[in-house]
PyMOL Python script that loads the backbone (N, CA, C, O; Angstrom):
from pymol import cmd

cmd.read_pdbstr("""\
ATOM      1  N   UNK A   1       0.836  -1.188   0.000  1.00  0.00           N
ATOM      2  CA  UNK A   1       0.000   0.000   0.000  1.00  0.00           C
ATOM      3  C   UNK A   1       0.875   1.243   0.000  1.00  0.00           C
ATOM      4  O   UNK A   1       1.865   1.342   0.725  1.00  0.00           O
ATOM      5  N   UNK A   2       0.359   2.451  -1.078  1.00  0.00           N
ATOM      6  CA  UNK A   2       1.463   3.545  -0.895  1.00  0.00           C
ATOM      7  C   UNK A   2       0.820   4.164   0.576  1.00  0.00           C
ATOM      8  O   UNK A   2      -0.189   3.961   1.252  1.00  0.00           O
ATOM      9  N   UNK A   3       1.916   4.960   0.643  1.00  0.00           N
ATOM     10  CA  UNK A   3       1.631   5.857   2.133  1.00  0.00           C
ATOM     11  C   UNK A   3       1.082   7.316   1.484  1.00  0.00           C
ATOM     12  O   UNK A   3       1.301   7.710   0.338  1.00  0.00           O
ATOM     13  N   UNK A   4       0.411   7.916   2.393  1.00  0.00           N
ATOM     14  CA  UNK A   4      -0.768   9.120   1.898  1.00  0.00           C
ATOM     15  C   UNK A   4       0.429  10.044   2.446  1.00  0.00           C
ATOM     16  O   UNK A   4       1.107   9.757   3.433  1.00  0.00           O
ATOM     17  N   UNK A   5       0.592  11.242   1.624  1.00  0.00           N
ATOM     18  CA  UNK A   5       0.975  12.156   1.711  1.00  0.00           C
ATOM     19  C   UNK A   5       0.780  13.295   2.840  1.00  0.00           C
ATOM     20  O   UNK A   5      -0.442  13.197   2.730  1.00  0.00           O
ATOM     21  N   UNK A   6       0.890  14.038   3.578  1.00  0.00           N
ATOM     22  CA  UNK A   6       0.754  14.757   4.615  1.00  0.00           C
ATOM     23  C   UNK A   6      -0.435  15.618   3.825  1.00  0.00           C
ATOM     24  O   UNK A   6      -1.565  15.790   4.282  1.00  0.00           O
ATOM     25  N   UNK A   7       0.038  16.110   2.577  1.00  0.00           N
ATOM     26  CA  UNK A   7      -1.512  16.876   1.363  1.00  0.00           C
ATOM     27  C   UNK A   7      -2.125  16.117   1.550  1.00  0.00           C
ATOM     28  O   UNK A   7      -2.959  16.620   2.303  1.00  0.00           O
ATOM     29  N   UNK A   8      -2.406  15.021   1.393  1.00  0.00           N
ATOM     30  CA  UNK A   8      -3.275  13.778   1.025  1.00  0.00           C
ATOM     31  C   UNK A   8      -3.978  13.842   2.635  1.00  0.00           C
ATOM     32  O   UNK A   8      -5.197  13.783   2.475  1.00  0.00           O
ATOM     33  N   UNK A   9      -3.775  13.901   3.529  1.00  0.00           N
ATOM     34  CA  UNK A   9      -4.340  13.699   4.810  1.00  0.00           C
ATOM     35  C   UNK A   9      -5.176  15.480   4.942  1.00  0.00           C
ATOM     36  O   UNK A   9      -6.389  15.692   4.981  1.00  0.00           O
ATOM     37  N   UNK A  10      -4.284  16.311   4.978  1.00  0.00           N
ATOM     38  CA  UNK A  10      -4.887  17.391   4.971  1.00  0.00           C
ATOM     39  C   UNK A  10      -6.157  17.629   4.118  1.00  0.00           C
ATOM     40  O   UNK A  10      -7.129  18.283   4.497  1.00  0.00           O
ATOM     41  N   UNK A  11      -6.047  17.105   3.090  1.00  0.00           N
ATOM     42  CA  UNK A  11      -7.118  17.490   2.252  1.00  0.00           C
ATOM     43  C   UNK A  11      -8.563  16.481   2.866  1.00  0.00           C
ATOM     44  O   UNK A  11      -9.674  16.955   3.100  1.00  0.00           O
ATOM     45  N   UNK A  12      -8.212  15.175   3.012  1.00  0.00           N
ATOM     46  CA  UNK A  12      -9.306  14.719   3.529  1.00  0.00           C
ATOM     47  C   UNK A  12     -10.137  15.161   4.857  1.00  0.00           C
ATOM     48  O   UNK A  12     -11.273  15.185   5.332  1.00  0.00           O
ATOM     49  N   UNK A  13      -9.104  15.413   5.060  1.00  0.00           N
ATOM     50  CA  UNK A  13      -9.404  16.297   7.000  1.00  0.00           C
ATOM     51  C   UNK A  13     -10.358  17.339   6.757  1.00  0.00           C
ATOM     52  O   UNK A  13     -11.493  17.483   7.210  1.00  0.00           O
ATOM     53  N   UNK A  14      -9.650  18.084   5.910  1.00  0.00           N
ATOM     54  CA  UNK A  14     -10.433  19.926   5.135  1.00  0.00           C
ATOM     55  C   UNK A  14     -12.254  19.158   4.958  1.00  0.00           C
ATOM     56  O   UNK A  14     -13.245  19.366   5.658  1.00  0.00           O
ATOM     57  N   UNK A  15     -12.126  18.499   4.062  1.00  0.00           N
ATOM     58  CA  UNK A  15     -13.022  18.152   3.453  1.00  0.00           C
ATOM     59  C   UNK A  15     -13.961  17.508   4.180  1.00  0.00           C
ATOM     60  O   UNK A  15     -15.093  17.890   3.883  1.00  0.00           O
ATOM     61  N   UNK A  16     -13.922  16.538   5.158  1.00  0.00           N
ATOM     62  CA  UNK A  16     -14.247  15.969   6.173  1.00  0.00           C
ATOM     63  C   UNK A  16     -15.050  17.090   7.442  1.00  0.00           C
ATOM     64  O   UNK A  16     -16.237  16.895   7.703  1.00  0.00           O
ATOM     65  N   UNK A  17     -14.270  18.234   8.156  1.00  0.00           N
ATOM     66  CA  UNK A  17     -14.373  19.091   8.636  1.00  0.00           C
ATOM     67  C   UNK A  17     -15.432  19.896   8.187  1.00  0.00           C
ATOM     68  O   UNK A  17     -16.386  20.183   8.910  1.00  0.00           O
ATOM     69  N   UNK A  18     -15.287  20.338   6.829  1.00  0.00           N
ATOM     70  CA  UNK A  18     -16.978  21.127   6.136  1.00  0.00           C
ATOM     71  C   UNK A  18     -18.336  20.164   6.115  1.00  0.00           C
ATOM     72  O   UNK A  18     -19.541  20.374   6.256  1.00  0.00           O
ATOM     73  N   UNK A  19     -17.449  18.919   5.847  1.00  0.00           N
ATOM     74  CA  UNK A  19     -18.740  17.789   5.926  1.00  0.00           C
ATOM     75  C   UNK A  19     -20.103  17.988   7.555  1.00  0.00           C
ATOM     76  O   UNK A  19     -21.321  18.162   7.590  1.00  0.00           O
ATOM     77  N   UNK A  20     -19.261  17.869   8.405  1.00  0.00           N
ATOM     78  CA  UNK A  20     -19.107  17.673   9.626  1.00  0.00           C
ATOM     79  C   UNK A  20     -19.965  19.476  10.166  1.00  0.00           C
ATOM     80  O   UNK A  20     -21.026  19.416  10.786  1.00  0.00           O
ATOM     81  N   UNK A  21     -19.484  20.573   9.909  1.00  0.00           N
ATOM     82  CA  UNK A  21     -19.892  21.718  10.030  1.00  0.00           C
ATOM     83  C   UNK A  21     -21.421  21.698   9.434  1.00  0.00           C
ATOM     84  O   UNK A  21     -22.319  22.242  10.077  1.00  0.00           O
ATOM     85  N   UNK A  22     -21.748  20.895   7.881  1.00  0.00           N
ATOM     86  CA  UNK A  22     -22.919  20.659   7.411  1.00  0.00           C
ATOM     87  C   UNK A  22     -23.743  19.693   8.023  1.00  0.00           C
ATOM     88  O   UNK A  22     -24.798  19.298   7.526  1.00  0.00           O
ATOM     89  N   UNK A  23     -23.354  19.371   8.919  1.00  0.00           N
ATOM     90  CA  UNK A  23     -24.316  18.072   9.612  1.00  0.00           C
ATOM     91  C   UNK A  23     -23.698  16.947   9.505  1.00  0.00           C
ATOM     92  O   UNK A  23     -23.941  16.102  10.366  1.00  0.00           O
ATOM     93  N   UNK A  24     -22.694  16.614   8.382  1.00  0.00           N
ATOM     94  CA  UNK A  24     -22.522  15.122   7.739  1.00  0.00           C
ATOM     95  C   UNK A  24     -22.086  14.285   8.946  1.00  0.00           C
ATOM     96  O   UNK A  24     -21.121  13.673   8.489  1.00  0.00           O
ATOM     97  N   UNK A  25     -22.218  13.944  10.078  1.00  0.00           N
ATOM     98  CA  UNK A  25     -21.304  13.298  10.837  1.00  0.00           C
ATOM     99  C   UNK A  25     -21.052  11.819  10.478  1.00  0.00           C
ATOM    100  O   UNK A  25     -20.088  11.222  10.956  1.00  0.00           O
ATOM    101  N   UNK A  26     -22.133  11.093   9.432  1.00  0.00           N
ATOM    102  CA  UNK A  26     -21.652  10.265   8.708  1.00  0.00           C
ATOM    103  C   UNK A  26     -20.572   9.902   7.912  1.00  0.00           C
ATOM    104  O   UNK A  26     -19.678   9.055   7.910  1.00  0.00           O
ATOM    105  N   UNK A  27     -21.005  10.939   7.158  1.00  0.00           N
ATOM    106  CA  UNK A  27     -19.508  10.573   6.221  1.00  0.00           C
ATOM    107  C   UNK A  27     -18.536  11.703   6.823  1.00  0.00           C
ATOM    108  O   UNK A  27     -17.443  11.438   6.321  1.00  0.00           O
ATOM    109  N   UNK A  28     -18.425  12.538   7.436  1.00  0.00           N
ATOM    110  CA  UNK A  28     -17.491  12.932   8.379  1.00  0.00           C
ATOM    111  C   UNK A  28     -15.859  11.640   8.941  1.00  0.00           C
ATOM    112  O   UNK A  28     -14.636  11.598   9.074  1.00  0.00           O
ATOM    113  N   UNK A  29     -16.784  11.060   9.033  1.00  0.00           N
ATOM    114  CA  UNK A  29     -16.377   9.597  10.344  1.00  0.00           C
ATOM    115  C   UNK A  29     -15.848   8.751   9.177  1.00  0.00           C
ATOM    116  O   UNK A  29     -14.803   8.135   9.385  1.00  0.00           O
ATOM    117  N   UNK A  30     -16.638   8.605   7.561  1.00  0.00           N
ATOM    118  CA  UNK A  30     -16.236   7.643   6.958  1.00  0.00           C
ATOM    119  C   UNK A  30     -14.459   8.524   6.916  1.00  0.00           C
ATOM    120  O   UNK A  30     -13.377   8.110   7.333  1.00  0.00           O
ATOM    121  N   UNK A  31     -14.781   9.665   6.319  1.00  0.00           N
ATOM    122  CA  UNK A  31     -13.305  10.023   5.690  1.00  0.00           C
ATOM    123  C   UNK A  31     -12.352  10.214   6.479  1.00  0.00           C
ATOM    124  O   UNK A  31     -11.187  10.420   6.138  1.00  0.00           O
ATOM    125  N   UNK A  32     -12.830  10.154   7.740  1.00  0.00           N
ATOM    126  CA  UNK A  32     -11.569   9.996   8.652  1.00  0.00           C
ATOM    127  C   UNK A  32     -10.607   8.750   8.683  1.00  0.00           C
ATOM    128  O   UNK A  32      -9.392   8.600   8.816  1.00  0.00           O
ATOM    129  N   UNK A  33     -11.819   7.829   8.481  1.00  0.00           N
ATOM    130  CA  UNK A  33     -11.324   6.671   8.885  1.00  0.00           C
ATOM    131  C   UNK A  33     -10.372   5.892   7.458  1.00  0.00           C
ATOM    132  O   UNK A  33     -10.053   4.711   7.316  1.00  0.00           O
ATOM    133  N   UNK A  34     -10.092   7.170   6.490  1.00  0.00           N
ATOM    134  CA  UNK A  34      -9.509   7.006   5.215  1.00  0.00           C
ATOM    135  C   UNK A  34      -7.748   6.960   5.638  1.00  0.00           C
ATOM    136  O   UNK A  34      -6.686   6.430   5.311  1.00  0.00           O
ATOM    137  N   UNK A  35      -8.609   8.342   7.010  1.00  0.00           N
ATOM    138  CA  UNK A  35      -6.245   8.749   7.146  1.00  0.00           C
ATOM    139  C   UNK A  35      -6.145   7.832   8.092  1.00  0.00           C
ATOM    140  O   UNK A  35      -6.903   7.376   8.949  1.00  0.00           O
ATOM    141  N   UNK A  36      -4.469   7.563   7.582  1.00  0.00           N
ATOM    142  CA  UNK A  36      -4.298   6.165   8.155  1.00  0.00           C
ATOM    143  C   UNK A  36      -3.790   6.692  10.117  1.00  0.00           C
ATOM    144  O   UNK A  36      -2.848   7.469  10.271  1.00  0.00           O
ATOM    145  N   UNK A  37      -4.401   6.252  11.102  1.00  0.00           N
ATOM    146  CA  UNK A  37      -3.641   6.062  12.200  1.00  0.00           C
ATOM    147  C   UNK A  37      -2.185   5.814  12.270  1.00  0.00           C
ATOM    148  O   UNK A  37      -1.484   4.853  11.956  1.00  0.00           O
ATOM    149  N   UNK A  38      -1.863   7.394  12.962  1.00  0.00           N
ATOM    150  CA  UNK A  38      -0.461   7.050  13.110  1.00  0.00           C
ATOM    151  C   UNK A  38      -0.347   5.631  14.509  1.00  0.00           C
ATOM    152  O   UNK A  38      -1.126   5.279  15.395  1.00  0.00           O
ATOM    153  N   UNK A  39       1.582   4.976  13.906  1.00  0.00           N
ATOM    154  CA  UNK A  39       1.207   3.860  14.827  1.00  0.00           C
ATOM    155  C   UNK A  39       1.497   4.137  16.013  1.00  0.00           C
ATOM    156  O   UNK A  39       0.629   3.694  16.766  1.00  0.00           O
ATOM    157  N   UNK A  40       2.449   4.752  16.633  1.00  0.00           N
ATOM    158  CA  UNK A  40       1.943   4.800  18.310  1.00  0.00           C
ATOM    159  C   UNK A  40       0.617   5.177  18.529  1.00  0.00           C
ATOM    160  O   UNK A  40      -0.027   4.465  19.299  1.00  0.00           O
ATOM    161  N   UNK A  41       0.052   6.168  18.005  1.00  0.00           N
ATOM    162  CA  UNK A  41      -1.953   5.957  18.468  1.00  0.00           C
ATOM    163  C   UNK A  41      -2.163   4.930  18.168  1.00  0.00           C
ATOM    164  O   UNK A  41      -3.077   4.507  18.876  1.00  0.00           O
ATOM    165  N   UNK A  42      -1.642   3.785  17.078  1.00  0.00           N
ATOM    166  CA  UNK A  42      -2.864   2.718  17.214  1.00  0.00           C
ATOM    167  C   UNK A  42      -2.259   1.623  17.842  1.00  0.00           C
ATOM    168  O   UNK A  42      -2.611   0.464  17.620  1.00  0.00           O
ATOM    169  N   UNK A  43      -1.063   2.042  18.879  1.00  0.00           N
ATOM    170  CA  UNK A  43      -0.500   1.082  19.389  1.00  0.00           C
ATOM    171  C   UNK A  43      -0.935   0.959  20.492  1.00  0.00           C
ATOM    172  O   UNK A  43      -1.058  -0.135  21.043  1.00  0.00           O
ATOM    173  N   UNK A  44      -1.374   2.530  21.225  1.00  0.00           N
ATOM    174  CA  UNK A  44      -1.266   2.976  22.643  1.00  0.00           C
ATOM    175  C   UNK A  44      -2.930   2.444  22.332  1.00  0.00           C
ATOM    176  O   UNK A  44      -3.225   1.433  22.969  1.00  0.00           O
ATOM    177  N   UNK A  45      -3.698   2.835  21.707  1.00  0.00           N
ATOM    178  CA  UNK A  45      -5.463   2.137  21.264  1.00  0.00           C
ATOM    179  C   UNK A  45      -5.463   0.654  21.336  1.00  0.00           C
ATOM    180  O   UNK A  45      -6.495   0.066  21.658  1.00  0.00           O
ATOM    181  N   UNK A  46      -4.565   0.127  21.108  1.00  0.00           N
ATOM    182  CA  UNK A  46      -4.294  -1.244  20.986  1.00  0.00           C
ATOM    183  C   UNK A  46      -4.534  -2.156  22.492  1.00  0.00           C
ATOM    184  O   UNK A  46      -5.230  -3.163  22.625  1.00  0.00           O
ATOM    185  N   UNK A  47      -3.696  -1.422  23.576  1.00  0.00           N
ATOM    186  CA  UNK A  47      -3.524  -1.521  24.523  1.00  0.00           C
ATOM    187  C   UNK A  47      -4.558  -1.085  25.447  1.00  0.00           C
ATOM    188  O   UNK A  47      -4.907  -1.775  26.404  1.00  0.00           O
ATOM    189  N   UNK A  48      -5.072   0.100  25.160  1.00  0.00           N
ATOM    190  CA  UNK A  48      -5.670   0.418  26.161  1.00  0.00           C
ATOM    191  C   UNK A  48      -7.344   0.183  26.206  1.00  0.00           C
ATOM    192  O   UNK A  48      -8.061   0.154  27.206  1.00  0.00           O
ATOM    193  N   UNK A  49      -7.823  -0.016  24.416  1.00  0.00           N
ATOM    194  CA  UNK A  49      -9.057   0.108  24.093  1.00  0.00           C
ATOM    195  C   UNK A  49      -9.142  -1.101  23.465  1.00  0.00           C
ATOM    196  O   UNK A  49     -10.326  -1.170  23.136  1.00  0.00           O
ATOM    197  N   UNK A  50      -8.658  -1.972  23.149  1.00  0.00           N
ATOM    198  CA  UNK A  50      -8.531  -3.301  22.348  1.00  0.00           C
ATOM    199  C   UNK A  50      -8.080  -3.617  20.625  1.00  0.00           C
ATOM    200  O   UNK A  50      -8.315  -2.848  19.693  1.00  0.00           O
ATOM    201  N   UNK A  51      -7.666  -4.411  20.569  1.00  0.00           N
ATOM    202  CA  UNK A  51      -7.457  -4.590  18.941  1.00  0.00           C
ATOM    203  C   UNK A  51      -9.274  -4.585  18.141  1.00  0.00           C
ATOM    204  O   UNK A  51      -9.693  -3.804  17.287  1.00  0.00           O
ATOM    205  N   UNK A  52      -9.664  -5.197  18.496  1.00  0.00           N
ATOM    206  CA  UNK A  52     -11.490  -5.040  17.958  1.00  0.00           C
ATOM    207  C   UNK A  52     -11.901  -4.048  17.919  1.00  0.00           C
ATOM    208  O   UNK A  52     -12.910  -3.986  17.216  1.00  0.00           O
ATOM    209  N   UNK A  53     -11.439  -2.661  18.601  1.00  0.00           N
ATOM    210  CA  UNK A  53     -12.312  -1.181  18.702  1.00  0.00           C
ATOM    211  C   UNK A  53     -11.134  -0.918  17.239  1.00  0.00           C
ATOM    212  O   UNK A  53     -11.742  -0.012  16.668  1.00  0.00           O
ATOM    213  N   UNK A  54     -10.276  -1.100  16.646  1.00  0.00           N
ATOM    214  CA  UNK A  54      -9.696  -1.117  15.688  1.00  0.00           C
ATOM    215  C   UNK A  54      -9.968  -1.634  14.440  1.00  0.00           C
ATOM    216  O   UNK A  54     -10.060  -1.006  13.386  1.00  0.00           O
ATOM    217  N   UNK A  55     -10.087  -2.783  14.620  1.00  0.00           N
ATOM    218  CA  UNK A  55     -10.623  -3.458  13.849  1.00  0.00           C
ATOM    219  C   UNK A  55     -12.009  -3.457  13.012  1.00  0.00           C
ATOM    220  O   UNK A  55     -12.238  -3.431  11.803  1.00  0.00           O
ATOM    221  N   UNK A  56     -12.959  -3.502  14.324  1.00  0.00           N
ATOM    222  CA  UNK A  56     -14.370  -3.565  13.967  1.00  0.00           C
ATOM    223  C   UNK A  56     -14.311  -1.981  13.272  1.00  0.00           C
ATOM    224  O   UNK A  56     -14.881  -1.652  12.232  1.00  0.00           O
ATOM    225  N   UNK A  57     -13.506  -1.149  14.098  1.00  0.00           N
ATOM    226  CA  UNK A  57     -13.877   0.236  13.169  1.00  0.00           C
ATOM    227  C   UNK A  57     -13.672   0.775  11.887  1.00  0.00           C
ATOM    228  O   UNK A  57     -14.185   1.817  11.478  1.00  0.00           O
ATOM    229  N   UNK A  58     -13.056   0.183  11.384  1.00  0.00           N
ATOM    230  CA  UNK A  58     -12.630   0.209  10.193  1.00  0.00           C
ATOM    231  C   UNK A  58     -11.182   1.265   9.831  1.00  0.00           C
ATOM    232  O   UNK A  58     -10.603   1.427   8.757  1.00  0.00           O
ATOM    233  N   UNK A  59     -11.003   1.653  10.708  1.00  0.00           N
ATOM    234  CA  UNK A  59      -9.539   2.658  10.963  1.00  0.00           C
ATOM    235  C   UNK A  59      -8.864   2.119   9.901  1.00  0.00           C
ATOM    236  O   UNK A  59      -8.975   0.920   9.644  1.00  0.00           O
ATOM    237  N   UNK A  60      -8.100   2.938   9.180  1.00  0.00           N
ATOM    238  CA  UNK A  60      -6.750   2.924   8.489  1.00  0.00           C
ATOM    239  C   UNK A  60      -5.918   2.919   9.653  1.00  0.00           C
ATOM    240  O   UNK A  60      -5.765   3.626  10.649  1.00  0.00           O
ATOM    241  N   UNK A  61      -5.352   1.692   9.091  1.00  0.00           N
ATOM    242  CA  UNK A  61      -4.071   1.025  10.092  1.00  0.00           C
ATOM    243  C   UNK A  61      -2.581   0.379   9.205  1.00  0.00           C
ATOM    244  O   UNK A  61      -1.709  -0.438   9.502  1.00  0.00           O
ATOM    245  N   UNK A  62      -2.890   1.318   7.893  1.00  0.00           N
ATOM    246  CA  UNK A  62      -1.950   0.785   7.025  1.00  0.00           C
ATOM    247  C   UNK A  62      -0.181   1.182   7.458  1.00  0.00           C
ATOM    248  O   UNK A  62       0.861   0.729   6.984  1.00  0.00           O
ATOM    249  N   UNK A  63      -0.411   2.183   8.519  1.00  0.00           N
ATOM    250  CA  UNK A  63       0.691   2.979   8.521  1.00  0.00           C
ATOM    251  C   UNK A  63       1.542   2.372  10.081  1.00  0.00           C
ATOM    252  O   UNK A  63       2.564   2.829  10.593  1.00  0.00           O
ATOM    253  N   UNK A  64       0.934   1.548  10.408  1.00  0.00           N
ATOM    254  CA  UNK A  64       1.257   0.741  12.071  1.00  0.00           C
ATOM    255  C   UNK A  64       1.459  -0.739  11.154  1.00  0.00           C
ATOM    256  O   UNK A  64       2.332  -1.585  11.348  1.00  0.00           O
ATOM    257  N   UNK A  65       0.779  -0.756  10.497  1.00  0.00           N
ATOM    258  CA  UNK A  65       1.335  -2.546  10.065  1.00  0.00           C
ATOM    259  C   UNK A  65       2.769  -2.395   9.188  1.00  0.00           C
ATOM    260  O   UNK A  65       3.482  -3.354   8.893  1.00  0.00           O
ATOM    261  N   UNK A  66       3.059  -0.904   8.811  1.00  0.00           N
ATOM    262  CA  UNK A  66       4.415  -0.856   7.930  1.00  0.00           C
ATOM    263  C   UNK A  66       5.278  -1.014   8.901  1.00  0.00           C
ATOM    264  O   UNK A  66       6.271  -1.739   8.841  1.00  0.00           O
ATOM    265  N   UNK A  67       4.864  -0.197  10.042  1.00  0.00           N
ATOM    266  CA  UNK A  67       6.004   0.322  11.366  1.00  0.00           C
ATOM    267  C   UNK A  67       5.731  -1.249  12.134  1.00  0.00           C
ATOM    268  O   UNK A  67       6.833  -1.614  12.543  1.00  0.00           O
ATOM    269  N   UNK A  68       5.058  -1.914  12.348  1.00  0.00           N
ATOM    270  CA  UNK A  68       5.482  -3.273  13.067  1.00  0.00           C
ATOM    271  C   UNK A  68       4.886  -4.172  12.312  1.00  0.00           C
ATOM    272  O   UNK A  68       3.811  -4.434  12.851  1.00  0.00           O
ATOM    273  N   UNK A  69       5.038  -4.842  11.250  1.00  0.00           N
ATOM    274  CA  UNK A  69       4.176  -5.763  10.405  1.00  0.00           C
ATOM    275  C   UNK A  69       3.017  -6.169  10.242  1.00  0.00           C
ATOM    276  O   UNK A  69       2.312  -5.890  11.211  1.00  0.00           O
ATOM    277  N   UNK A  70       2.551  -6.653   9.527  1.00  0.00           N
ATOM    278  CA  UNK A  70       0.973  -7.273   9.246  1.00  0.00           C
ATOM    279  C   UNK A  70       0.607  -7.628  10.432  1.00  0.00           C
ATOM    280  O   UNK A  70       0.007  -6.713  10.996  1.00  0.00           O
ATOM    281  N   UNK A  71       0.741  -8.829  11.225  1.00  0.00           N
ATOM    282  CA  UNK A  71       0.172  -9.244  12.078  1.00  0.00           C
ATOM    283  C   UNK A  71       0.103  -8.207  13.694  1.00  0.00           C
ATOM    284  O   UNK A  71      -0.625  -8.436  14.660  1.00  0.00           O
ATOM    285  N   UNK A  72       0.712  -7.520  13.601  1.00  0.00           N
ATOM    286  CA  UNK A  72       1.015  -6.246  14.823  1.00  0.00           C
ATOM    287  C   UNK A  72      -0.414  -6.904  15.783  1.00  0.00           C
ATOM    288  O   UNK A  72      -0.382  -7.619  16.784  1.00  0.00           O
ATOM    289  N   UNK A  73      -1.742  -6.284  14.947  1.00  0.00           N
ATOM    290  CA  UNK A  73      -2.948  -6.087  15.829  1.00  0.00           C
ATOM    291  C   UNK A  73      -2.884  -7.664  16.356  1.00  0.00           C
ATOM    292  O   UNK A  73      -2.895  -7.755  17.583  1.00  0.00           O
ATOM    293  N   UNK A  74      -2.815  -8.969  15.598  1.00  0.00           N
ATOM    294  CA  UNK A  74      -3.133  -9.730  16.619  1.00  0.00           C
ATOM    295  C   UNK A  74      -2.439 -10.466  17.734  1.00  0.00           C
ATOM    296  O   UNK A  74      -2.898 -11.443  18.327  1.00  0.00           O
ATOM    297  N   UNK A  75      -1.119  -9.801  17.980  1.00  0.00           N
ATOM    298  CA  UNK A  75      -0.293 -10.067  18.561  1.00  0.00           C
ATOM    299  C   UNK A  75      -0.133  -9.137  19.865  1.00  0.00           C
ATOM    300  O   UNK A  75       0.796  -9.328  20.650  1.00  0.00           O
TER     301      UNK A  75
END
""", "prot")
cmd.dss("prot")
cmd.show_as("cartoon", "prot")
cmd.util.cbc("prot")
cmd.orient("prot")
């Protein structure tokens, strides 16, 4: 998977944020869940909130499985 650009995050954020100001808290939440979790947040989430509140959520976690491999969450 390529890695999203710092533009690439900003812009979804921007975009996300007006969503969110318009009511959208739906898709607000989807496009968040586009930028990938940096991995100490989804390490310290890992630990403290479970691998399943990760999982089931659909979080981009592409950027924690580069920094500790694929299997990270079930380990």
């Amino acid at each position: 998977m390529q890695t999203m650009t710092l533009d690439e995050k900003l812009a979804i954020s921007n975009k996300a944020c007006l969503l969110l100001k318009g009511g959208d808290r739906e898709e607000y939440n989807r496009l968040m869940k586009l930028i990938p979790v940096p991995p100490l947040v989804a390490e310290a989430v890992k630990e403290v909130i479970g691998a399943d509140f990760l999982i089931e959520g659909g979080w981009n976690l592409s950027e924690a499985e580069a920094r500790f491999g694929s299997d990270w969450i079930s380990h």
